[in-house]
C-alpha positions in Angstrom: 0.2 2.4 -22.7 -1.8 0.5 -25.3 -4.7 2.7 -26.7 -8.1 1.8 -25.3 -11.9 3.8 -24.9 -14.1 3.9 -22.7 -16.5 1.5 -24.0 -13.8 -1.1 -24.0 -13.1 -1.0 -20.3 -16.6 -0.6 -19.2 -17.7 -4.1 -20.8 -15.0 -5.5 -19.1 -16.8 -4.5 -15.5 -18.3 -7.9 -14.2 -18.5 -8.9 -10.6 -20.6 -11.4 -8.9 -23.3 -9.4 -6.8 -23.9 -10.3 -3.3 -27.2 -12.0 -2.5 -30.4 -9.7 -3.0 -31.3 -10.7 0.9 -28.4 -10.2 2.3 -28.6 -8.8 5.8 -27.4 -5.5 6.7 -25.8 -6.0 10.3 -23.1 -3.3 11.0 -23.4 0.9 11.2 -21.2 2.7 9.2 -18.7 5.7 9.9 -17.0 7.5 7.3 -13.8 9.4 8.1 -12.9 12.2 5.1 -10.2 14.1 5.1 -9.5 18.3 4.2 -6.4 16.8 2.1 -4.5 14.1 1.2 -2.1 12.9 3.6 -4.0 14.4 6.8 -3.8 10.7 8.5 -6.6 9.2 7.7 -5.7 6.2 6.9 -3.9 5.9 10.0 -6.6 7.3 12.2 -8.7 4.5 10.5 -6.3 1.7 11.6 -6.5 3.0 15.4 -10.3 3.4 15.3 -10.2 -0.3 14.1 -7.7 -1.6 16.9 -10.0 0.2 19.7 -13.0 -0.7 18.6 -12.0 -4.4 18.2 -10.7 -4.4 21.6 -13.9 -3.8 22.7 -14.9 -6.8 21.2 -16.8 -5.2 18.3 -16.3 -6.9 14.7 -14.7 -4.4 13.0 -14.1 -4.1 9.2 -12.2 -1.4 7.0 -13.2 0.0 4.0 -12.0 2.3 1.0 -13.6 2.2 -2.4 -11.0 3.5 -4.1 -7.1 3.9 -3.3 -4.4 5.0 -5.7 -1.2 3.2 -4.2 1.8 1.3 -5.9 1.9 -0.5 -2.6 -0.3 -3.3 -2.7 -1.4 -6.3 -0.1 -2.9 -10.1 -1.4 -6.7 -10.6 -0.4 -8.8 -13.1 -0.5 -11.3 -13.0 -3.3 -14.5 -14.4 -2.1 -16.3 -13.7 -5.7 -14.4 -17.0 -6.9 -15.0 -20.7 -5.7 -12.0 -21.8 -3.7 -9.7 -24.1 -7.1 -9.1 -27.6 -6.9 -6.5 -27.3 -4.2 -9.1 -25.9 -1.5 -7.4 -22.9 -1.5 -9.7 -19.7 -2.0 -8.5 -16.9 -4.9 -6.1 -13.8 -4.2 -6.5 -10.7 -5.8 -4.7 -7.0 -4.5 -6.2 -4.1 -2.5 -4.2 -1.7 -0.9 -1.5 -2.0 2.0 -3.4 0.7 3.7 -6.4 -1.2 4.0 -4.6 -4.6 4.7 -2.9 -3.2 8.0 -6.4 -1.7 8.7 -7.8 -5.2 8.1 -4.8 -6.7 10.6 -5.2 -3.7 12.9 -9.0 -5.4 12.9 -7.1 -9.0 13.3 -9.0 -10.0 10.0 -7.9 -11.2 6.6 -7.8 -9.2 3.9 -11.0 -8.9 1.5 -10.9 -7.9 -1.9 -14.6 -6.4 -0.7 -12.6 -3.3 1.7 -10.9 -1.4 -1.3 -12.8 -2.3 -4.4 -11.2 -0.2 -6.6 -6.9 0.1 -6.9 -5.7 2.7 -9.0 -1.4 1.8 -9.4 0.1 4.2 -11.4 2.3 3.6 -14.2 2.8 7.4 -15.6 2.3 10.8 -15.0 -1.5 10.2 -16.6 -2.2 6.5 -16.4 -2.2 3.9 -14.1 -3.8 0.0 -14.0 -7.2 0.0 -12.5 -8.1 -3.1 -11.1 -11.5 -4.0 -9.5 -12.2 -6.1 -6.8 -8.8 -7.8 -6.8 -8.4 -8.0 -10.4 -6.7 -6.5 -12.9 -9.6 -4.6 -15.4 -6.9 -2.6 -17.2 -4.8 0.1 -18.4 -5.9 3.9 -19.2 -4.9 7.5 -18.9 -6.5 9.4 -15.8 -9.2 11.3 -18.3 -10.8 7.6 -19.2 -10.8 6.5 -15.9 -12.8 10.1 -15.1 -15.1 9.0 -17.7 -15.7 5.6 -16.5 -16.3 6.1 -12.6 -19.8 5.8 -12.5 -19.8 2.7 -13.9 -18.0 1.0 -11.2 -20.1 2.1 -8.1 -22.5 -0.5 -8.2 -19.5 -2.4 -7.7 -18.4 -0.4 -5.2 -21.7 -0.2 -3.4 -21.8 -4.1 -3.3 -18.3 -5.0 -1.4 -19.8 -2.4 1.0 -22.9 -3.9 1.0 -21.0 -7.6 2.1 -19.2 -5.6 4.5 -22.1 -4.2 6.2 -23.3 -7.9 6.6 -20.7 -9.5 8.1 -19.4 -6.5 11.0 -20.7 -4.9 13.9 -19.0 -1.4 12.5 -17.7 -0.5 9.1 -15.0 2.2 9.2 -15.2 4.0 5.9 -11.9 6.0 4.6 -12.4 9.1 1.8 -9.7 9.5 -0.5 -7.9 12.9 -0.8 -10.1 15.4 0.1 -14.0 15.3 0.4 -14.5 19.1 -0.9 -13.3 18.7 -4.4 -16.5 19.6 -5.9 -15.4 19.6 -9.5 -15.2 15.6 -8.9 -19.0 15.1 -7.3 -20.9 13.7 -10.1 -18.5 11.0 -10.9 -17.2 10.5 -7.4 -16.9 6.7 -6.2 -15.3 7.4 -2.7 -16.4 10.5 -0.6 -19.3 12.9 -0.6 -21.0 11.3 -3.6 -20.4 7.7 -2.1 -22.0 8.8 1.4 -24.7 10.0 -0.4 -25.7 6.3 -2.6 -24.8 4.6 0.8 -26.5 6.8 3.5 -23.1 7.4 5.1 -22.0 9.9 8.1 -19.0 11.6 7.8 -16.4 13.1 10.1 -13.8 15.5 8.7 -10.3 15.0 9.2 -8.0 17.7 9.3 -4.0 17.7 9.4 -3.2 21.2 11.9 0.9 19.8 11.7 0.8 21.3 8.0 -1.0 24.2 9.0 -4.0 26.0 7.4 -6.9 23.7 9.8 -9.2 26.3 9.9 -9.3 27.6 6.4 -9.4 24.0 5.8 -12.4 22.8 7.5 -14.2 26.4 7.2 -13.6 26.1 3.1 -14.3 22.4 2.5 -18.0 23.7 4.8 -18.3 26.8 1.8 -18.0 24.2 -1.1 -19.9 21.2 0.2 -23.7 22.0 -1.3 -26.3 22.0 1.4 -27.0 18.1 1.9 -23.4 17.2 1.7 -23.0 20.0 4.8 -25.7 17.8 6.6 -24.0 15.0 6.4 -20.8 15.9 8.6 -21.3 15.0 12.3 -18.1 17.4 13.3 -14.6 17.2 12.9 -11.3 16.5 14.2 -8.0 17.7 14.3 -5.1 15.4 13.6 -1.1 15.6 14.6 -1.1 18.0 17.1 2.1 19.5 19.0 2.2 21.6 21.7 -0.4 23.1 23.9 -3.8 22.9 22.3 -5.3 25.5 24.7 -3.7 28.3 22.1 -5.8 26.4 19.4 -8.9 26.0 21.2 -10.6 29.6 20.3 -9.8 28.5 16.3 -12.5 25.7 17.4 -14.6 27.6 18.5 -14.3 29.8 15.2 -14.5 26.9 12.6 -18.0 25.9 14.8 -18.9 29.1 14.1 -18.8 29.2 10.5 -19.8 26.0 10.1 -21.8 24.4 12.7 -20.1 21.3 12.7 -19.3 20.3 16.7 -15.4 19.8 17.4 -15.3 16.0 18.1 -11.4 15.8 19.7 -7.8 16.5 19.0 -5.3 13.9 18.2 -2.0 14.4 19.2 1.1 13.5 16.9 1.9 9.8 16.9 5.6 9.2 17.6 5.3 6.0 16.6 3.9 6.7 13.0 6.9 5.1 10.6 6.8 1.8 13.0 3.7 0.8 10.4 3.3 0.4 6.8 3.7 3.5 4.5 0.2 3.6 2.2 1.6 5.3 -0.6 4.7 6.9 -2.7 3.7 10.4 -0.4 5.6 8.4 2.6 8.9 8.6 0.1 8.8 12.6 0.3 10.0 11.8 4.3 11.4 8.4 3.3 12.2 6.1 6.7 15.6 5.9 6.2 17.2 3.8 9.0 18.9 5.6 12.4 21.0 2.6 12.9 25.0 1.9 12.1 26.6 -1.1 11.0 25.8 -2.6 7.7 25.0 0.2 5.0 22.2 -0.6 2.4 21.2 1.5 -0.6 17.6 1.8 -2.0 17.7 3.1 -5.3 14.3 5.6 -5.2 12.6 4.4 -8.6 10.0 6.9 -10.0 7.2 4.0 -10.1 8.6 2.4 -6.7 6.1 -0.4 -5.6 5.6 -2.4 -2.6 8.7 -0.5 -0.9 7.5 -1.4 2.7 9.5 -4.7 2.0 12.2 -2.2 3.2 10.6 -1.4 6.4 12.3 -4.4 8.5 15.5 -3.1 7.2 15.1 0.2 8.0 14.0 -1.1 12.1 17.1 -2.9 12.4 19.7 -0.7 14.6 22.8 -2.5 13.4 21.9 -1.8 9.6 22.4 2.0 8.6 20.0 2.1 5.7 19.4 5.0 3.5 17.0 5.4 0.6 19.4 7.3 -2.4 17.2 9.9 -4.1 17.3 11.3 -7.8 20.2 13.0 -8.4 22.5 11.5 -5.9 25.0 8.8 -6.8 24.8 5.6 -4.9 27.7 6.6 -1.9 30.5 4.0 -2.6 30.6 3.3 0.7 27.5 0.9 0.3 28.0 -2.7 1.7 24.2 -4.1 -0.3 22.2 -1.8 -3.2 19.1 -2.8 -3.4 16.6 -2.8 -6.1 13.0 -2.4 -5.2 9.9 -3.1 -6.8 8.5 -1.3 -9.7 5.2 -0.6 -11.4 7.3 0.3 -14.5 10.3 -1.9 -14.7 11.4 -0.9 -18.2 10.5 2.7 -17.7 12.5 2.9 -14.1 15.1 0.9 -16.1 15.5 4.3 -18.2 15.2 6.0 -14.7 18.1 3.9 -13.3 20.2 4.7 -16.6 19.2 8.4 -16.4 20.9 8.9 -13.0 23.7 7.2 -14.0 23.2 4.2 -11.1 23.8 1.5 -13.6 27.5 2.5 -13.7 27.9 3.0 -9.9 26.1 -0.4 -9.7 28.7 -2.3 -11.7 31.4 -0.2 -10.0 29.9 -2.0 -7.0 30.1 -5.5 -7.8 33.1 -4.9 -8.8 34.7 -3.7 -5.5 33.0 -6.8 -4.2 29.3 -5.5 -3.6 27.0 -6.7 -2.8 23.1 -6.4 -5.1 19.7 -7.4 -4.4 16.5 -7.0 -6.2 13.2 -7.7 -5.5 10.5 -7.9 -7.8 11.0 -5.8 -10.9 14.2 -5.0 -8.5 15.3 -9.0 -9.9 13.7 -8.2 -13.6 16.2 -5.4 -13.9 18.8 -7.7 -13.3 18.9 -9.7 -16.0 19.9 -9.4 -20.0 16.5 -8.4 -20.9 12.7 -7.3 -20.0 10.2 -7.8 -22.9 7.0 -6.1 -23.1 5.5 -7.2 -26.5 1.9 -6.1 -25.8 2.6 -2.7 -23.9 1.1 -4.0 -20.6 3.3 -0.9 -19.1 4.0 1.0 -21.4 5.1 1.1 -25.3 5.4 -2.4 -26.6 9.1 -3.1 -27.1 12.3 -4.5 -25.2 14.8 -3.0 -22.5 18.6 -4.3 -22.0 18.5 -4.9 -18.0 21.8 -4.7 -15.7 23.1 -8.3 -17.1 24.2 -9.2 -13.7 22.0 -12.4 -13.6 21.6 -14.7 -16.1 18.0 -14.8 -16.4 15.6 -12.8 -18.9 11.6 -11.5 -18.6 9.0 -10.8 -20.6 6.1 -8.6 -19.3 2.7 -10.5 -20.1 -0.2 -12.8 -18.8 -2.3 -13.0 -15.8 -0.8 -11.4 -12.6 0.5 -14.0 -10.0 -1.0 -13.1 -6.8 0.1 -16.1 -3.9 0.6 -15.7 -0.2 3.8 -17.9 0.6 4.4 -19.4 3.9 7.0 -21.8 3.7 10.8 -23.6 4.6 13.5 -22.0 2.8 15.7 -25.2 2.3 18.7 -22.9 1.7 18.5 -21.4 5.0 16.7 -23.4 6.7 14.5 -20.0 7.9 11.1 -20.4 7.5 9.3 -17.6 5.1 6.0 -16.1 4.8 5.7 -13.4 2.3 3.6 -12.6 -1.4 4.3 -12.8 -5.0 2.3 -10.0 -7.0 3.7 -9.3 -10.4 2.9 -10.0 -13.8 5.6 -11.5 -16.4 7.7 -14.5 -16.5 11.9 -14.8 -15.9 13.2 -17.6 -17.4 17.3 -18.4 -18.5 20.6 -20.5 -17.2 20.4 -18.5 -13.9 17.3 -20.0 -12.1 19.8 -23.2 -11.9 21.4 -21.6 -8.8 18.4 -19.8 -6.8 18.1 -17.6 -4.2 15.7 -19.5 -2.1 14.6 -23.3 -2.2 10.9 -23.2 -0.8 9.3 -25.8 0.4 5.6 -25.8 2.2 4.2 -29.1 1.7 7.0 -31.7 0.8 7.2 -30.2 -2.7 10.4 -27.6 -2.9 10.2 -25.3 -5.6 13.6 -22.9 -6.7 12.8 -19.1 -6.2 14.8 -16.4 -8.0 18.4 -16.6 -8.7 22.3 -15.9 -7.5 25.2 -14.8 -9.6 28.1 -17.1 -9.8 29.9 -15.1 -7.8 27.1 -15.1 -4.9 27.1 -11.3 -4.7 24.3 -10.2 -6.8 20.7 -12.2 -6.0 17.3 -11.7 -6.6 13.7 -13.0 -6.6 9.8 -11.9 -6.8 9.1 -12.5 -3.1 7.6 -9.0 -1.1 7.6 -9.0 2.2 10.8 -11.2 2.4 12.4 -9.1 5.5 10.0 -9.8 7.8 10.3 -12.8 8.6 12.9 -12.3 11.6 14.8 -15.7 10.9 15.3 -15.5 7.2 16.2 -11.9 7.8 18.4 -12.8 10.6 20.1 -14.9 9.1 20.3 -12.9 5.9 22.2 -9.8 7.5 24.4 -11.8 8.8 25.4 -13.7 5.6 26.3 -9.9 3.7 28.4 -9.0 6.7 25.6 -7.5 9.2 24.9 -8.4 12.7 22.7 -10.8 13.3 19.1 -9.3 14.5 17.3 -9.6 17.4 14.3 -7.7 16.2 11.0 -8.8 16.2 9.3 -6.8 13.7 5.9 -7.9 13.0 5.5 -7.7 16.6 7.0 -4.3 16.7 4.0 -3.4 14.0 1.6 -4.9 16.8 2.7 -3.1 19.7 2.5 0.5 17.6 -1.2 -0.8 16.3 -1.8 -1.2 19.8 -0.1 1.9 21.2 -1.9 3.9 18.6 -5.4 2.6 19.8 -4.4 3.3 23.4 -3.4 6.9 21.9 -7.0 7.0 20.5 -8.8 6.0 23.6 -7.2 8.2 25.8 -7.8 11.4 22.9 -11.5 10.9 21.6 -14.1 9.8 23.3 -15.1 6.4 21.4 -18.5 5.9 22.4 -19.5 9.7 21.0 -17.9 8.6 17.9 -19.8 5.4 17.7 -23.0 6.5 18.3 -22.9 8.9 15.0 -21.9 5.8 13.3 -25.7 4.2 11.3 
């Protein structure tokens, strides 16, 4: 990662403010969690579904998200370009289902800040949509408090345009040694006048030291500002638990606000982040075996999801340390926020030779994204956008070559595919352009307005193809259609509307558990 200070990536902060009289319409409820991972952000998506329902305008909001899997917004700080059409920028998946779960587009304005890492220390920051740059996790530290007018403002724009703005914490709202240059819980809800309900994940264990020690290390005004809590993922018979309640309460003073039962239907909806990968959603069908190579950067992998869903493909996620089985009918190559460095990865585990093995038994290889970069002879990064400036050898299975550099493509895609006649919605999001002999037989021929264009590329043989598209295997035709061209059965799943139906079945969970109208009127 190229060297950079502090100074540096602060003058690059610039972002159109909203209007000085703009009206503040909606009240505000922040949920925070004891922990990461207590199901916050999924808790968040309900609360949106319900209360939109009810026929409240509803709106989603995070200020800052650390995710490799990452959603196109709209970016309303731009003037729409000559075509009409308004700018994209990123935020995170999270807060894009939360946003559907709403039945709203994406806004750059409900996760202003992105973290995606790229190493153990450092990750791209980007702000408001856009890409502001690369640092270790210490500058970033340093640099926090310069972003939250930014971060004050897309909740500001928020606020004007809903009747209620859910606001998600990230991690956990009692780390303390984070307060002064906190952008996203207690020091947030302080700038923006915020009440907060604490979530807390009893499936893990530990919910009453949880709640009672976040209550010990919050300072006095921070206490003040919780309206109660709420335990998450329950099993069993909650009677047993009931006298904890009435301890934490005790301690703390905070009223118990409901319990939440475990949702069954939890992996039917977008993963927000590389935790989800610890209990990855490998696929309880049979039929058609496909292999997901688990990347150590691993980006946008809910592009797997619709795979996963499909009960004639038995798909299973192959871990570090584990050869690819040679059983595999399809390996496929996922996205990456680190293509050269989980190129090294991919040699380390030795998956480059069973991958070759593979095509050579008549395999069959995708790759998506830095999944299709991998592919090819070669992926440049001259300027160090991820990493140390310098050049990888890819697989050499396409004939196609990138190099890592200019502005990020960010396009929502809803188009024909001329090749299989299936029509396509989906993103790009990368940075980096593939070039070489190989784009002369593409994988798709896309064609929204009269005007085809070739997307990715396909081997001579036709066994090894790839291409930036995410979000590909949703589309139940093209994914139909798809399975059944590698030797799969062809689907009858409808999956976006499978992700509907658990949105709603998670609201109805939601109603029927907390009592919305107590919830809302703590929200101001």
């Amino acid at each position: 990662m190229p060297a950079i200070n502090v100074a540096e990536l602060i003058d690059r902060i610039h972002f159109t403010a909203a209007p000085a009289d703009l009206p503040r319409r909606a009240r505000v409820l922040m949920i925070q969690g004891t922990s990461s991972d207590v199901g916050k952000s999924m808790v968040v998506a309900g609360l949106c579904r319900a209360y939109t329902r009810r026929g409240l305008v509803v709106r989603p909001y995070k200020a800052q998200n650390m995710s490799n899997n990452a959603a196109v917004a709209c970016d309303s700080d731009l003037p729409p370009g000559a075509d009409g059409v308004t700018p994209r920028g990123e935020i995170g998946r999270a807060q894009a289902m939360q946003a559907r779960a709403c039945r709203a587009a994406p806004s750059i304005h409900m996760n202003p800040v992105l973290l995606k890492p790229q190493s153990e220390i450092g990750a791209q920051v980007v702000l408001r949509g856009r890409v502001l740059g690369n640092c270790p996790a210490r500058t970033y530290h340093m640099m926090r408090r310069a972003l939250m007018p930014a971060v004050l403002d897309s909740l500001q724009r928020l606020k004007a345009e809903a009747d209620l703005v859910l606001v998600e914490g990230a991690g956990s709202g009692a780390e303390v040694y984070l307060r002064s240059s906190d952008i996203t819980n207690m020091r947030l809800a302080e700038q923006a006048d915020l009440p907060v309900v604490l979530l807390s994940d009893i499936d893990r264990g530990g919910t009453m030291a949880a709640v009672v020690g976040s209550h010990a290390l919050l300072d006095q005004a921070d206490r003040d500002r919780v309206e109660g809590y709420i335990v998450n993922k329950f099993r069993g018979d909650f009677s047993l638990f009931e006298p904890g309640c009435r301890t934490i309460t005790e301690h703390t003073g905070w009223p118990f606000l409901g319990v939440l039962r475990w949702f069954d239907r939890a992996q039917q909806l977008p993963a927000e982040d590389s935790l989800a990968l610890e209990r990855p959603a490998n696929g309880a069908g049979v039929g058609l075996k496909i292999a997901v190579l688990r990347l150590s950067r691993v980006a946008n992998f809910d592009d797997i999801d619709p795979l996963a869903a499909e009960p004639g493909v038995q798909l299973r996620w192959v871990q570090p340390g584990s050869p690819i089985p040679a059983d595999t009918d399809v390996i496929l190559i996922p996205g990456s926020k680190a293509t050269r460095s989980d190129l090294a990865v991919l040699r380390r585990e030795g998956w480059d030779i069973d991958i070759r093995a593979h095509v050579r038994r008549g395999g069959r290889v995708v790759g998506i994204c830095a999944g299709f970069q991998m592919l090819g002879h070669v992926v440049r990064d001259p300027h160090g956008l991820e990493g140390v400036p310098g050049d990888t050898a890819g697989l050499g299975l396409l004939d196609v070559e990138t190099e890592i550099g200019g502005d990020k493509r960010l396009t929502e895609i809803d188009a024909i595919d001329k090749i299989s006649g299936c029509r396509v919605t989906s993103y790009e999001m990368h940075m980096g352009r593939t070039i070489g002999p190989g784009l002369a037989r593409p994988w798709l021929i896309l064609d929204a307005h009269g005007m085809p264009r070739p997307e990715g590329a396909v081997s001579a043989d036709g066994l090894v193809s790839g291409g930036y598209l995410h979000g590909l295997f949703g589309s139940d035709a093209f994914r139909a259609q798809w399975l059944a061209g590698v030797g799969g059965s062809r689907s009858q799943l409808a999956y976006e509307a499978r992700v509907e139906a658990a949105l709603d079945a998670l609201a109805d969970q939601i109603e029927a558990q907390l009592d919305l109208d107590a919830l809302l009127a703590l929200a101001r």
